[in-house]
N, C-alpha and C positions, 0 to 999 in steps of 0.2 A: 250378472257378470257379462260383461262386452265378449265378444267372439273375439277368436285371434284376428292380426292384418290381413292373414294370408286367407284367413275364411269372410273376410269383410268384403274382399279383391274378388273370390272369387263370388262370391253372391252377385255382385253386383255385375259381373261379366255375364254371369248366369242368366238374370234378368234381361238382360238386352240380347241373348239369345234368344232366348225364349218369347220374348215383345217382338223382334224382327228387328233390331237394329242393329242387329248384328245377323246377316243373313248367312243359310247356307251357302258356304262354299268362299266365306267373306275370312281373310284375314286379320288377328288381332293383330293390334298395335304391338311395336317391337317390344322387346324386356327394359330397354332404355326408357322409351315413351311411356310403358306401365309406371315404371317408378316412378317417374317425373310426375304423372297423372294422378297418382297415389301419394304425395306429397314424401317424394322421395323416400319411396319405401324401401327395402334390402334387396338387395339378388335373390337372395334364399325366399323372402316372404314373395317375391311375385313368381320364381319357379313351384313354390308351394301352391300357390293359388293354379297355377297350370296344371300343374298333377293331380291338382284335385277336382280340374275339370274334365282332365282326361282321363280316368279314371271312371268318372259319371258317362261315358261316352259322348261329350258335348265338342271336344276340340280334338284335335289331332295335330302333333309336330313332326312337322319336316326338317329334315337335318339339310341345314343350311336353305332354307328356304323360309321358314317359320313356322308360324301355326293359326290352324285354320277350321274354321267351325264345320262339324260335321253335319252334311246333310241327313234329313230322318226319310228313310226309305221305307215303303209300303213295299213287299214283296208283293212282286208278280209270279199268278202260279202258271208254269210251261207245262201243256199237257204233253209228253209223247207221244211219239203214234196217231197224230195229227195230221192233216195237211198242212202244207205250209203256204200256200195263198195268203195272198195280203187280207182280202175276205175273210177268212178263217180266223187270222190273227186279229181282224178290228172285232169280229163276235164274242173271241175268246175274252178279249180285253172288257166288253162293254159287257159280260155275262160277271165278270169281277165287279164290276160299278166304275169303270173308270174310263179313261175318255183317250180313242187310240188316233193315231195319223200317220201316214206311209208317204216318204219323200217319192217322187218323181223317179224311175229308173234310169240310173246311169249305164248308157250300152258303150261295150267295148271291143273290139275285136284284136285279138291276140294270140297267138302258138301254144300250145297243150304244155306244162311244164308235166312233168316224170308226174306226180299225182294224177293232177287229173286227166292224164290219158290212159293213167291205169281202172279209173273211176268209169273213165268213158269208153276204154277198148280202143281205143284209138293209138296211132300214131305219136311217140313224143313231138312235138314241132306241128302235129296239125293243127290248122285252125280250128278255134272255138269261138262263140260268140258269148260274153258276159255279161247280164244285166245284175249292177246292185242296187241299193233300198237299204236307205236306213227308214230307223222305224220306233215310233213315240212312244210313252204312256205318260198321260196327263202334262204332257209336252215337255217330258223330261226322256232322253234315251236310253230305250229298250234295248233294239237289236242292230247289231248290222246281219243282212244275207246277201250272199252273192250265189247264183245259179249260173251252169256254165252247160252251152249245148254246144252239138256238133253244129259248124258250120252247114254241114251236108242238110240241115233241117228248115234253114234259109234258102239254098240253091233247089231245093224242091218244092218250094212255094211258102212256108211260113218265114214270111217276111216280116211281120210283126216283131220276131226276136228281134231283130235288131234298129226296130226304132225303140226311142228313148220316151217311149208312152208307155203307160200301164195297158193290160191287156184287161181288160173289161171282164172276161170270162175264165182267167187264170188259164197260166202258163200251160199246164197239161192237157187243161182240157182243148185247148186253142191248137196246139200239136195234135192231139187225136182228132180233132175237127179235119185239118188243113190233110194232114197224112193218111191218117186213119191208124196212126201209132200209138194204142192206148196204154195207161200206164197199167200193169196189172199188182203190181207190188216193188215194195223199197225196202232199203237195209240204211240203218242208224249206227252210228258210231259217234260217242263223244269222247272228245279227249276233252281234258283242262293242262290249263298252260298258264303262264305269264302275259299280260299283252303286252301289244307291238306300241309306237309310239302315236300312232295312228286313233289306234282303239283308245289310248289313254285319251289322249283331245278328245275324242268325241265324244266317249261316256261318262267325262271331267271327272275319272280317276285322280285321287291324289298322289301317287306314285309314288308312295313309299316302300315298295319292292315288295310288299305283302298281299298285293291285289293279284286276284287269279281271275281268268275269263273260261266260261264251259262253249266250245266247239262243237254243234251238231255238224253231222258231217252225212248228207245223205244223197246215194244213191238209189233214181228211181227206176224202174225196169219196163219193157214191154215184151210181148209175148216172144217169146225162146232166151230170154236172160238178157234180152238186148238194150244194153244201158240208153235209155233217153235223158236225163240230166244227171249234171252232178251238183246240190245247192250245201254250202256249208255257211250255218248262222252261227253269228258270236252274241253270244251272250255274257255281260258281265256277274259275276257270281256273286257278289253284295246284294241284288235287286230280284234274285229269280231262284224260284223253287221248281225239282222238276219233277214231277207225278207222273206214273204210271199204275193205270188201273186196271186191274184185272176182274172178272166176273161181278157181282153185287158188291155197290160199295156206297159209303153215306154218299148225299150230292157233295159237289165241289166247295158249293155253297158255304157248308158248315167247316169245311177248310177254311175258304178266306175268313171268315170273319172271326176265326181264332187265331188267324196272325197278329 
């Protein structure tokens, strides 16, 4: 016995997902063009065949937009209690098996809003200096970070913050080099949220109001509580698992490969 239309339509949509020609992030044909394509099948038989894809996790519809294949995401696992160097992050990446890249910093210079001059002790309205970094996995986007120092850490000779180069020996250490302001410890804080329009383009969120981003938010210290940066990464929360380990624990290892 033949299958229904609606499981004929969607096999065969299935299939060209799954072959690539129908790629992540690729819009099906309207409900119009299905029929037509389907030798003019029902409304009902080609919204059947969609529900039966979405359903399998393979499509996703946007209300007033259409529908579109879901991408298949390999979680990446966030250690806690890490550094945050770009260094750090392409080891952490490549101790997963996967293959990391760090854009070029974008430097800004700009007045403290009410956070972070409460982050940094500073003055609302003083200057800070901004570097951001977005940031790959297998050349799809991981993370955005933006770190934000005291101006005062440029007028004392680390001049480095505010070119638009990567600092070869990460930001801290490059500070305690220049200053002799070492970090001695930091405080974490993550919220999650909705993102902004910004984070949707870059992370090619499908925006259907359901997507949530995790915010580290961290303050780092030198000796007498004296804030030296304040760095907050976004993370999208479809692609990132975040681990923190305490005393004896299996290796990481046998985490990833049971995702």
């Amino acid at each position: 016995m033949a299958d229904p239309m609606y499981r004929q339509i969607a096999e065969d949509l299935r299939e060209q997902i799954e072959s690539g020609d129908l790629r992540p992030g690729a819009q099906l044909p309207t409900e119009i063009e299905l029929r037509e394509h389907y030798g003019n099948a029902s409304r009902n038989t080609v919204r059947d065949a969609i529900k039966w894809l979405t359903t399998r996790g393979l499509v996703v519809t946007q209300p007033g937009r259409g529908t579109f294949v879901v991408e298949t995401i390999t979680p990446f696992i966030v250690r806690l209690h890490t550094p945050l160097e770009s260094k750090t992050f392409e080891e952490a990446v490549r101790q997963q098996g996967r293959e990391p890249s760090v854009s070029q910093p974008r430097v800004e210079v700009q007045n403290a809003d009410a956070d972070v001059a409460r982050e940094l002790q500073i003055e609302k309205g003083s200057t800070v200096v901004i570097r951001h970094q977005q940031r790959f996995i297998d050349h799809s986007p991981s993370s955005l970070q933006t770190s934000y120092y005291p101006m005062e850490f440029v007028q004392l000779g680390a001049v480095a913050l505010i070119q638009a180069t990567d600092i070869p020996t990460g930001a801290s250490n490059y500070v305690a080099d220049m200053l002799g302001i070492a970090q001695v410890g930091y405080r974490d804080r993550l919220l999650v949220r909705s993102p902004n329009a910004g984070e949707i383009r870059f992370f090619r969120l499908l925006n259907t109001g359901t997507e949530l981003v995790v915010g580290t938010h961290r303050t780092a210290y030198g000796h007498g509580h004296k804030p030296i940066r304040y760095t907050v990464t976004v993370y999208p929360a479809d692609r990132n698992h975040f681990v923190i380990d305490f005393d004896e624990v299996p290796p990481l290892e046998d985490l990833v490969k049971d995702l």
